[in-house]
N, C-alpha and C positions, 0 to 999 in steps of 0.2 A: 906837854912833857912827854918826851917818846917813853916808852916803856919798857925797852932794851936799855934804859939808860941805868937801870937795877938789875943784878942777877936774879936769875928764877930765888935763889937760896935766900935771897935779902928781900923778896916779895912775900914768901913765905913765914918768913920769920915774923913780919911786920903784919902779916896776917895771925897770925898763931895772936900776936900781941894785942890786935882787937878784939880776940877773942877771950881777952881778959887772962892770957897766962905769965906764969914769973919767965924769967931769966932760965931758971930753974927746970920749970917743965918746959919750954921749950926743948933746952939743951937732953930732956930726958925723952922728949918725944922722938927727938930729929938723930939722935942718938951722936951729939956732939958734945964737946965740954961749953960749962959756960962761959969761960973767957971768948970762945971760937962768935959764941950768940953776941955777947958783949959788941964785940968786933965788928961782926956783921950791922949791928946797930949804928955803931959809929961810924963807918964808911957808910951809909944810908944818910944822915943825918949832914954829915961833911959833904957830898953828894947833891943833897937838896940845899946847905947852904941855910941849913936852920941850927936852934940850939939845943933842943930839946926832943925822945922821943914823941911826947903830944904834938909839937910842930909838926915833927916828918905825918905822923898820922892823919892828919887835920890836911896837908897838901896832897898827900897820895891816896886820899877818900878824894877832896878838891877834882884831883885830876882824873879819878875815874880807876885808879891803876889797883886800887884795893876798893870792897865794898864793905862799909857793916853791915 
């Protein structure tokens, strides 16, 4: 899986998410609303061709592009 295949903002987000945070603190970290997080998730998700955030995170640990 190339890794330019996700923006830097959708690696992050999906990182913050391993890190065990909401929707929520993301959006208060990143200093965005949460629909904007929402969004980013779900073109991640449509992207990878899964249905669930746990899928995308279970493939993009898989392929190296995120660490726990």
């Amino acid at each position: 899986m190339n890794q330019h295949f996700l923006t830097p903002r959708e690696l992050e987000i999906f990182k913050l998410l391993i890190d065990n945070k909401t929707t929520k603190l993301i959006a208060e970290e990143l200093k965005i609303s949460e629909k904007t997080v929402r969004n980013h998730i779900s073109n991640v998700i449509g992207k990878l061709g899964v249905t669930s955030r746990t899928q995308a995170i279970i493939m993009l640990v898989k392929s190296g592009m995120i660490q726990l």
